[in-house]
C-alpha positions as CSV (number, residue, x, y, z in Angstrom):
1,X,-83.9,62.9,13.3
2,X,-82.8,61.2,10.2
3,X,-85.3,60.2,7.3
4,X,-84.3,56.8,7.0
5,X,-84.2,54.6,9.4
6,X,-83.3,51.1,8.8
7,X,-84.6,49.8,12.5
8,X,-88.0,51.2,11.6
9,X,-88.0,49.8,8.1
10,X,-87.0,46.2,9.4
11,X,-90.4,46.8,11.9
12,X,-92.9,47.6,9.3
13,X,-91.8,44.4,7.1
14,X,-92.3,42.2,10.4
15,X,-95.5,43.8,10.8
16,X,-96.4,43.1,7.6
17,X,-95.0,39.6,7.8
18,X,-96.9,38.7,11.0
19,X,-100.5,40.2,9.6
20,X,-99.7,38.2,6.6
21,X,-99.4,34.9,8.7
22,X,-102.4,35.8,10.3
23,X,-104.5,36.2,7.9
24,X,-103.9,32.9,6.2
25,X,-104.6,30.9,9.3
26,X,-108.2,32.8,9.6
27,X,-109.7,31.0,6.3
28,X,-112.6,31.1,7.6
29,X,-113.1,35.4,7.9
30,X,-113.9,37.7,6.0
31,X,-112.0,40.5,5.0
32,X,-112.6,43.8,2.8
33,X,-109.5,43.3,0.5
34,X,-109.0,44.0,-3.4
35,X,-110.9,40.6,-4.4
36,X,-112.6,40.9,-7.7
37,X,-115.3,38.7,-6.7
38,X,-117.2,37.3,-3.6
39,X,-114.4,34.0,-3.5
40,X,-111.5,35.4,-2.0
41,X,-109.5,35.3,-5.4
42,X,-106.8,38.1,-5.4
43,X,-107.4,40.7,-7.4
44,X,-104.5,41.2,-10.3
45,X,-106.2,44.1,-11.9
46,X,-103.9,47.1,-12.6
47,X,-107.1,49.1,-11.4
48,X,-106.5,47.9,-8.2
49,X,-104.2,51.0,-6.9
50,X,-106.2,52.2,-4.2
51,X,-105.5,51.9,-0.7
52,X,-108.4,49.4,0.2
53,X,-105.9,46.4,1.5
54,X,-106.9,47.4,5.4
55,X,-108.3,43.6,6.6
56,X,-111.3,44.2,8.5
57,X,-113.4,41.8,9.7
58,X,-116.9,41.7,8.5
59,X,-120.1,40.1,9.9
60,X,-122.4,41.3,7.1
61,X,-126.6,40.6,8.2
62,X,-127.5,40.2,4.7
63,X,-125.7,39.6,1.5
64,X,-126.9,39.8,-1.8
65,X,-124.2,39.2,-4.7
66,X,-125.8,40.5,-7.8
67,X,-127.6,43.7,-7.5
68,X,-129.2,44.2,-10.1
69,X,-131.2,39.9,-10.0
70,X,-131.8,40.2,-6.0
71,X,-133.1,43.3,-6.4
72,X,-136.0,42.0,-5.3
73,X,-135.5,40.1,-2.4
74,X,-133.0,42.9,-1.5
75,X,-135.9,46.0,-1.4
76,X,-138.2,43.7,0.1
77,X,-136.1,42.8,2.9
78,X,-135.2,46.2,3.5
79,X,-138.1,47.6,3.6
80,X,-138.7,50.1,6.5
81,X,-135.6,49.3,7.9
82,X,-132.2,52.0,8.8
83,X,-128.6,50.7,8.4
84,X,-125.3,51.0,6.7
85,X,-125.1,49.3,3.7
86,X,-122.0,48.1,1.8
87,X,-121.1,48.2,-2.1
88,X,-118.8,46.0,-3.7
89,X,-117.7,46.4,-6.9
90,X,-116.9,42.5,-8.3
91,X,-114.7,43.5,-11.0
92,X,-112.4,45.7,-9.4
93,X,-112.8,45.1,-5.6
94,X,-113.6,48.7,-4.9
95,X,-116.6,49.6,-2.3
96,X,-118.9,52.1,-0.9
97,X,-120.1,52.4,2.1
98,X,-123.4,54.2,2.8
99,X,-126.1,55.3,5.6
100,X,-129.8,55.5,4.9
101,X,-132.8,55.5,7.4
102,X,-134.6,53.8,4.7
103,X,-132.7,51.5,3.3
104,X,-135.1,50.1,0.4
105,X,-135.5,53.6,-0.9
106,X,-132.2,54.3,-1.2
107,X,-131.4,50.6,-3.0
108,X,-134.6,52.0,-5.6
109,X,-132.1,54.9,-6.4
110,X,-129.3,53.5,-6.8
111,X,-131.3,50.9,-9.2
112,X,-132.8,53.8,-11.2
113,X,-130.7,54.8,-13.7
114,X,-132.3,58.1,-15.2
115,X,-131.5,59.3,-11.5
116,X,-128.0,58.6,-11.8
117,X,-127.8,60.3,-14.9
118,X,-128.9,63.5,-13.3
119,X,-126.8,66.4,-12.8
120,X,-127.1,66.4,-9.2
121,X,-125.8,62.5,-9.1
122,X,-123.7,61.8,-12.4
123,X,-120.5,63.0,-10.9
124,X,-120.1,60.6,-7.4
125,X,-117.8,58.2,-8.3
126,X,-120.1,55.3,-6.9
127,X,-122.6,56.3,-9.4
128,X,-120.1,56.8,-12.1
129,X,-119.2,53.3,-11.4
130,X,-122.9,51.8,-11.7
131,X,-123.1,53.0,-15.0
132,X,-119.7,52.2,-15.7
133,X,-120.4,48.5,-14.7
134,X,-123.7,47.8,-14.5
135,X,-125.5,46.9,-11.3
136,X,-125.2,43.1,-12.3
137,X,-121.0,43.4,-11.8
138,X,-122.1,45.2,-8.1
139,X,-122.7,42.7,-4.9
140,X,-124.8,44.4,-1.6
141,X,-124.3,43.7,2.1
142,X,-126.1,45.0,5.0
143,X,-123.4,45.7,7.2
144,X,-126.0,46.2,10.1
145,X,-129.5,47.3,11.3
146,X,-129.0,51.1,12.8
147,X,-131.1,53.2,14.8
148,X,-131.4,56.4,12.9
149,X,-130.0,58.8,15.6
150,X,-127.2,56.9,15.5
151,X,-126.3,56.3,11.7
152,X,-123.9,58.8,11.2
153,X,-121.7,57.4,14.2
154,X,-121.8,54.0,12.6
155,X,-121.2,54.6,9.2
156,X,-118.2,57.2,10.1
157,X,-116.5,53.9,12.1
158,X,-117.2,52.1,9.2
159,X,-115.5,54.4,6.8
160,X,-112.5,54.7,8.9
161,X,-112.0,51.0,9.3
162,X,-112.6,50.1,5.5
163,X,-111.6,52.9,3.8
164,X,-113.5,52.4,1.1
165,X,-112.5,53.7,-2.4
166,X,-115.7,54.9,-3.8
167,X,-116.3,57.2,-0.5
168,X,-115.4,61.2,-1.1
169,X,-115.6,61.8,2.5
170,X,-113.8,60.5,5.5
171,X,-116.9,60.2,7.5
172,X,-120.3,59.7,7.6
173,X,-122.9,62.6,6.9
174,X,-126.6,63.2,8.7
175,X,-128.5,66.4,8.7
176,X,-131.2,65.3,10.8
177,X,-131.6,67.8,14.0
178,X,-128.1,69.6,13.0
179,X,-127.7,73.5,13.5
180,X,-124.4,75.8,12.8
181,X,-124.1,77.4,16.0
182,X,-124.0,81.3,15.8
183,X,-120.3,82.2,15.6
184,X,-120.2,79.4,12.1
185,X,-123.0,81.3,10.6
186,X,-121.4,84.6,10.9
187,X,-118.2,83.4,9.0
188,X,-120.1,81.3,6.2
189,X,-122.0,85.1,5.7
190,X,-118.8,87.0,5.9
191,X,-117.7,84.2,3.1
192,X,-120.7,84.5,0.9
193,X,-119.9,88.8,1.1
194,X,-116.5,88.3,0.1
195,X,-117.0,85.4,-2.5
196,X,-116.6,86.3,-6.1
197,X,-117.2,84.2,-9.0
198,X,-114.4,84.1,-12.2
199,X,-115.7,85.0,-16.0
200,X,-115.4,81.2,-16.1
201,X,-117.8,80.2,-13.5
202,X,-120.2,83.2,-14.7
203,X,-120.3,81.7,-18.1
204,X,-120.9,78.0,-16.7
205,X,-123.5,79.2,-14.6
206,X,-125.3,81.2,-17.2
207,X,-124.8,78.1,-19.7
208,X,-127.0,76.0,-17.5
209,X,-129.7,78.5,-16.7
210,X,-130.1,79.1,-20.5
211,X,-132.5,77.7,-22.4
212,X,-133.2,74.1,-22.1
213,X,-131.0,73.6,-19.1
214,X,-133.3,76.2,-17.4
215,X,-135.9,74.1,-15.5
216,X,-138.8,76.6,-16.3
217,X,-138.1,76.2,-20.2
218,X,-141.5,75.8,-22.6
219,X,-143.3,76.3,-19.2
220,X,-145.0,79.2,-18.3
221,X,-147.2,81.0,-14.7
222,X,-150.6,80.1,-14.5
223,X,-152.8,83.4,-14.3
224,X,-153.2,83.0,-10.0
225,X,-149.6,82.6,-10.4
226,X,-149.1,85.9,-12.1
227,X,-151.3,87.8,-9.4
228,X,-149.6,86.6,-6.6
229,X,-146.3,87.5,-7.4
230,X,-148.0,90.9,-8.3
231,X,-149.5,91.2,-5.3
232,X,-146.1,90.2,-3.5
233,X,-144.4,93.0,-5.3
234,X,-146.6,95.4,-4.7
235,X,-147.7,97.5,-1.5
236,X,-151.3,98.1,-2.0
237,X,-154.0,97.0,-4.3
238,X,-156.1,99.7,-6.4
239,X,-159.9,99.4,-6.2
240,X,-161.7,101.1,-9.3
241,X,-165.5,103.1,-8.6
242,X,-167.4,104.3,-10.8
243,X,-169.4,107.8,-10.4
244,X,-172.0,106.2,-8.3
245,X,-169.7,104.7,-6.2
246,X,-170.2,101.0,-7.4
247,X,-166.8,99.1,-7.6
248,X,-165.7,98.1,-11.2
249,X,-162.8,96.5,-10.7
250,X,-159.6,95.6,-9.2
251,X,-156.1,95.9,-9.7
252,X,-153.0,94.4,-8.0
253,X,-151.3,97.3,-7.9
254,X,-150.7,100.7,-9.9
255,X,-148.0,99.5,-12.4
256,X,-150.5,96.6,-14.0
257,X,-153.5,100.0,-13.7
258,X,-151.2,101.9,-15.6
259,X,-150.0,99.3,-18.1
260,X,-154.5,98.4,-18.6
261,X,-155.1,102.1,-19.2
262,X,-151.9,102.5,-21.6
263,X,-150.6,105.3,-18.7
264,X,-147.7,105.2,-17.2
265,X,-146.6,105.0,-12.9
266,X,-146.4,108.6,-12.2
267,X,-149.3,109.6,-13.1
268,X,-151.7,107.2,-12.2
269,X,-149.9,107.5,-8.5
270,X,-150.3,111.6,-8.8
271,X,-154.2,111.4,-9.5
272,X,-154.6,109.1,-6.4
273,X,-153.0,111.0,-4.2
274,X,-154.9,113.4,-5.4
C-alpha cells in the first residue's frame, strides 16, 4: 500500500468541507472550539496549537463565566452535589475537564491559591494555568449532575469527546471501591524489587527531606510520643524492685535502662537473665 493517496486526500478535504458547512448553519449550538472567550469569536492566538478543534455539542446545566466574581453563586449552587465540571480558559480557549463527588469542594481548591502552590499541585498544567491567568480570565460550566458510582464513566466520555488540552490523562480517574487483583499486585512488587533509583534522583530526594523541605523541621515528639515508639521497638518492658520487693520504676525496655544507669545492653540483659 502506497503512502499517499490522492483519493483519500480529496475525502478528508470533503469531510472537512461538509462539517464546515454544518457547523455554520447550527448558529445556535454550542461547540468546544479554540474561542478565546464565551462569544464564539475565533481564536487567532499562536497559543492556540493544540488539538482542541473536535466540535462537540454542549448542554452545559450551569454556566458561570468568571470564576473567580461567581464564585459565590458557583459554591453555593454546588453544594453537596457530584458532576463533571468544565474549565475554560477565556484567553486561550484551552479546557479541563474534571470529576468530583463534591463539586463545591473541589471549586474551594481550585480558588485557593496557597494549595496550588503546593508541591503536590504546582506542576498540573490546569493549575499552572490558574496562576498563570488568574481565575478571573477562567469561565466554569457544569457539564452535568453525576451519580458518584458513575463519575468516572462520565467524565472518561467526556474526555474522549472534547479532548481537552489541560487533561494529562485520556480518561477519567476514581478510586472509590477499586482493588488490583492478585496477579497486578505481584508485578507492581516484582517492580518495586527491581527498581533502582540514579545518583540524580537520590540527590533530589535527599534535597527535599533535608532541612526545611523536611515536614518535621523545628518540630519535635512529645514525651508519650517518645515512649510509644519505644515501646513499639522493643520486646518487653523492664519493671525495677527494690529489696523489699516494692516497684520503683519502669522502663520501656533495656536499651533506655541502660542508657538511665550510664550501662550499656549486654550487661543489663546478662544480669536479668541472671
Amino acid at each position: 500500500m502506497r503512502r499517499y493517496s490522492p483519493c483519500k486526500q480529496l475525502l478528508i478535504c470533503i469531510s472537512h468541507y461538509w462539517f464546515t458547512i454544518k457547523a455554520k448553519l447550527n448558529t445556535n449550538s454550542i461547540f468546544n472550539r479554540n474561542y478565546s472567550s464565551l462569544t464564539g469569536e475565533p481564536n487567532n492566538n499562536n497559543d492556540n496549537n493544540n488539538n482542541n478543534d473536535k466540535k462537540t455539542k454542549l448542554n452545559p446545566v450551569k454556566v458561570y463565566n468568571n470564576f473567580k466574581e461567581d464564585r459565590a453563586k458557583l459554591i453555593s449552587e454546588s453544594n453537596n452535589k457530584s458532576g463533571i465540571y468544565y474549565l475554560i480558559n477565556n484567553v486561550n480557549g484551552h479546557s479541563y475537564v474534571g470529576s468530583s463527588i463534591n463539586l463545591a469542594s473541589r471549586m474551594r481548591n481550585y480558588l485557593n491559591v496557597s494549595l496550588l502552590k503546593s508541591k503536590q499541585n504546582i506542576n498540573m498544567p490546569i493549575v499552572h494555568a490558574l496562576l498563570k491567568y488568574g481565575h478571573t480570565n477562567f469561565s466554569v460550566w457544569i457539564l452535568e449532575y453525576v451519580e458518584p458510582k458513575q463519575l468516572a464513566l462520565v467524565e472518561t466520555r467526556y474526555i474522549t469527546d472534547l479532548i481537552p488540552y489541560y487533561n494529562v490523562l485520556n480518561q477519567g480517574y476514581s478510586s472509590i471501591g477499586y482493588k488490583h487483583t492478585e496477579e497486578t499486585k505481584l508485578q507492581l512488587s516484582k517492580l518495586a524489587l527491581n527498581r533502582v533509583h540514579s545518583e540524580e534522583t537520590k540527590a533530589l530526594i535527599a534535597k527535599a527531606v533535608t532541612g526545611e523541605n523536611n515536614p518535621f523541621y523545628s518540630k519535635s515528639h512529645s514525651m508519650e510520643a517518645k515512649v510509644r515508639m519505644i515501646e513499639a521497638n522493643s520486646h518487653y518492658p523492664i519493671y525495677v524492685y527494690d529489696s523489699y520487693k516494692k516497684l520503683l520504676a519502669i522502663y520501656p525496655s533495656v536499651k533506655t535502662l541502660s542508657n538511665k544507669i550510664s550501662s550499656n545492653h549486654p550487661t543489663v540483659v546478662t544480669y536479668l537473665k541472671r
